[in-house]
C-alpha positions as CSV (number, residue, x, y, z in Angstrom):
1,X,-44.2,-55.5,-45.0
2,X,-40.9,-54.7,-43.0
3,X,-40.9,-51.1,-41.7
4,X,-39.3,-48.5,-43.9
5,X,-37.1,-46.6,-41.3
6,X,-35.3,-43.3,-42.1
7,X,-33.1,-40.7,-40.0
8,X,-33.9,-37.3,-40.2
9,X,-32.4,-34.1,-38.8
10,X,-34.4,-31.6,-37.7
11,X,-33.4,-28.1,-37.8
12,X,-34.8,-24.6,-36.7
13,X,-37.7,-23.4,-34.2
14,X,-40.5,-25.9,-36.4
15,X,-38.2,-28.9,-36.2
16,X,-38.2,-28.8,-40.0
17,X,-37.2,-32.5,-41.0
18,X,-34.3,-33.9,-43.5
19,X,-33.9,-37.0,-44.4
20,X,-30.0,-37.8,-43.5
21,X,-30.5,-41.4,-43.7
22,X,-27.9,-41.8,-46.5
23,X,-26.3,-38.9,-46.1
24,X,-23.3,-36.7,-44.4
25,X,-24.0,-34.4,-41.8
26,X,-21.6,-31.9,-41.8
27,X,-20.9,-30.3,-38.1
28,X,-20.7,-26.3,-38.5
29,X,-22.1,-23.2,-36.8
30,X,-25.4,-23.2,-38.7
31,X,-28.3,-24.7,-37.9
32,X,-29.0,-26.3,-41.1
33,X,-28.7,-29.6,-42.9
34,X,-27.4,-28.5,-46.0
35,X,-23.7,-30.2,-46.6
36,X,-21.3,-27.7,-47.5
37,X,-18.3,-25.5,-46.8
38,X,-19.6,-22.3,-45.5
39,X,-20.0,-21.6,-41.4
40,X,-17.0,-24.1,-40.6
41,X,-15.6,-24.6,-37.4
42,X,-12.4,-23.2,-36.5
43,X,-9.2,-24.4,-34.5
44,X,-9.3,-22.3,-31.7
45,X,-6.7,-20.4,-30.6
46,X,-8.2,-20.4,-26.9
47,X,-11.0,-22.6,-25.4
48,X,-12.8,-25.0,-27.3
49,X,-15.2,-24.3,-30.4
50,X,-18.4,-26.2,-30.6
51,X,-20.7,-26.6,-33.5
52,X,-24.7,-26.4,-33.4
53,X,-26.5,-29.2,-32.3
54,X,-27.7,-31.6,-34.5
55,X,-31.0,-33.2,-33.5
56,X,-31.7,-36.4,-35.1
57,X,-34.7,-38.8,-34.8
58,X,-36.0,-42.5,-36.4
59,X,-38.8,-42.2,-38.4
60,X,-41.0,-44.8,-39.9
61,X,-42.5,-43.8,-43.3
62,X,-44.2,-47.4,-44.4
63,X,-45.0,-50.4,-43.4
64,X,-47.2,-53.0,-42.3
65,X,-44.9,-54.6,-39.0
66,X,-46.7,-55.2,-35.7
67,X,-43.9,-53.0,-33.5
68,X,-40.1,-51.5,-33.3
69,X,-38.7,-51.4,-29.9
70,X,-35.2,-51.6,-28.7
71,X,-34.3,-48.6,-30.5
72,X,-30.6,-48.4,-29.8
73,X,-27.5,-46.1,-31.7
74,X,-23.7,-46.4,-31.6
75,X,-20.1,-46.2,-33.3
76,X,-17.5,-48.2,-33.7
77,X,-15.8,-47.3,-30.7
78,X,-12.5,-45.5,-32.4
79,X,-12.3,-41.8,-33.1
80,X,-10.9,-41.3,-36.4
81,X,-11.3,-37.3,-36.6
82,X,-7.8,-37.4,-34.8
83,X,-6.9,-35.3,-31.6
84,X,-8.2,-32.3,-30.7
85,X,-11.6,-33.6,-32.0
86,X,-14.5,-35.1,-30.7
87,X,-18.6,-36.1,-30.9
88,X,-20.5,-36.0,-28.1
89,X,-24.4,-37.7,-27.9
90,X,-26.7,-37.4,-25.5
91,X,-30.5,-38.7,-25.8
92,X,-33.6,-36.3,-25.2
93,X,-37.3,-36.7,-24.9
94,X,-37.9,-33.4,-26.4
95,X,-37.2,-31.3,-29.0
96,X,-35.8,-27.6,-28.9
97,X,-34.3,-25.2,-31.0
98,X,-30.5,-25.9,-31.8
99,X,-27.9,-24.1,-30.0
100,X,-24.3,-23.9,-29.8
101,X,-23.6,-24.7,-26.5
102,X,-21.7,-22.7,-24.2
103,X,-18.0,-22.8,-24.2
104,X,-18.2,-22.4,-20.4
105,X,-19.0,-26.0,-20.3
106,X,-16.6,-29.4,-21.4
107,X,-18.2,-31.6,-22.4
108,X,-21.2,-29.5,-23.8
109,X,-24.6,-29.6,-21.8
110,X,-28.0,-29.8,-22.9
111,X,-30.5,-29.1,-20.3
112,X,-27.4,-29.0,-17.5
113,X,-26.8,-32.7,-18.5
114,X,-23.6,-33.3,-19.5
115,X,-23.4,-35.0,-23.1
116,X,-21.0,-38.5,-23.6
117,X,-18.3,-39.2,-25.7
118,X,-20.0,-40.6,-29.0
119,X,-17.6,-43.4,-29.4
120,X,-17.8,-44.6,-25.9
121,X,-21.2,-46.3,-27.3
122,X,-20.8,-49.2,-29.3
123,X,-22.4,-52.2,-29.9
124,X,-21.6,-54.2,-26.9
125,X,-22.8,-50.8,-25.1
126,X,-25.2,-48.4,-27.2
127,X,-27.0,-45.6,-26.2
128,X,-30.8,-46.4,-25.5
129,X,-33.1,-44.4,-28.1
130,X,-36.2,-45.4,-26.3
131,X,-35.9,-45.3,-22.7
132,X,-37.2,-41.3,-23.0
133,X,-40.1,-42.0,-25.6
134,X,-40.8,-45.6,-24.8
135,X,-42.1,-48.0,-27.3
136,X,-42.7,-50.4,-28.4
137,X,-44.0,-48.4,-31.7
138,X,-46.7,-49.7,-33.6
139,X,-48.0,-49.2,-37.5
140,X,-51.0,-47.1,-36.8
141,X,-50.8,-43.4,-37.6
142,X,-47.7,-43.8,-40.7
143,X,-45.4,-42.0,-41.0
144,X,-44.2,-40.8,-37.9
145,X,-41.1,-40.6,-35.2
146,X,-40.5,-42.8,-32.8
147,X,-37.7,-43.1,-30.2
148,X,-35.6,-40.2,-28.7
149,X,-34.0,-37.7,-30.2
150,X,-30.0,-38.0,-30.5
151,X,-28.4,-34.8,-30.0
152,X,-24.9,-34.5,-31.3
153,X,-22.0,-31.8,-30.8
154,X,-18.6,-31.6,-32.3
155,X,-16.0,-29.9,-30.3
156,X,-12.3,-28.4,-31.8
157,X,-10.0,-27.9,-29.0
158,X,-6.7,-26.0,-29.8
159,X,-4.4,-27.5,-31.5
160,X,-6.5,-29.9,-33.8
161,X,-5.6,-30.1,-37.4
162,X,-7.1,-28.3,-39.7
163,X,-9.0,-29.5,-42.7
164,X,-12.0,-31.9,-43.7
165,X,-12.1,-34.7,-41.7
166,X,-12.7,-38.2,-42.9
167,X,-16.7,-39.6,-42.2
168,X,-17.5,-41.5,-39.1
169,X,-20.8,-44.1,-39.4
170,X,-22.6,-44.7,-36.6
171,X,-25.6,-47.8,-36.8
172,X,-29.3,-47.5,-35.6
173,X,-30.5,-50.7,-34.7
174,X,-33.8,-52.0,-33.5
175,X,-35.9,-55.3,-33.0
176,X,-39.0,-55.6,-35.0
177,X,-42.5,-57.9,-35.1
């Protein structure tokens, strides 16, 4: 039986999972998964505002395959939030609690590494999801997370306009045996 792979967001100091798979996440200053309106971000009216982190991971929850590997995550390469607004990704090995990172910084860092434009990854150039936590990833031990976590940051710089923004989709991808 194929693997049954899902996305979840994990959220808070116990990395407590939701399963976003189908879902929107919605970039705000709480460290939550719930999709609403409250805690939005702002337009500025000086430096940037960033939103909380959003940690996401793979997860396997059934399945019979022999191994994943070549975990790998992009977009379609065009920013559709419109200026004044972007995603940045960076990969990590490990989780921690969810910040807002520091205004101080453009782009936002995690761990002093500087995070990348989201939609410079596509599929002729995705980011690598297992280079950190190396597969390949077997069956044994179902269900479970495999790959790196994919930490993402929205940013509002002055001057953005206001409002809900359209969705972006971004596609995990991965060989499997």
């Amino acid at each position: 039986m194929p693997a049954t792979v899902l996305i979840r967001q994990k959220n808070g100091a116990g990395q407590t999972p939701t399963d976003v798979t189908s879902a929107t996440i919605r970039y705000k200053r709480a460290d939550d998964a719930t999709y609403d309106l409250n805690n939005p971000l702002i337009v500025p009216t000086s430096a940037t505002e960033y939103s909380y982190q959003k940690w996401l991971r793979p997860h396997v929850s059934a399945g019979t395959f022999t191994q994943i590997s070549n975990v790998r995550i992009y977009t379609d390469g065009v920013n559709n939030y419109g200026t004044g607004i972007k995603l940045w990704w960076l990969a990590a090995a490990t989780y921690v609690t969810p910040i807002i990172p520091s205004t101080a910084n453009d782009p936002p860092q995690h761990s002093a590494t500087p995070m990348v434009n989201a939609f410079s990854y596509t599929s002729g150039s995705p980011l690598d999801m297992d280079d950190l936590n190396t597969g390949p990833f077997d069956s044994t031990g179902l269900p479970k997370d495999f790959g790196n976590y994919l930490i993402s940051v929205m940013e509002v710089e002055i001057g953005a306009s206001q409002g809900v923004k359209s969705s972006e989709l971004f596609s995990l991808s991965w060989d499997e045996l």
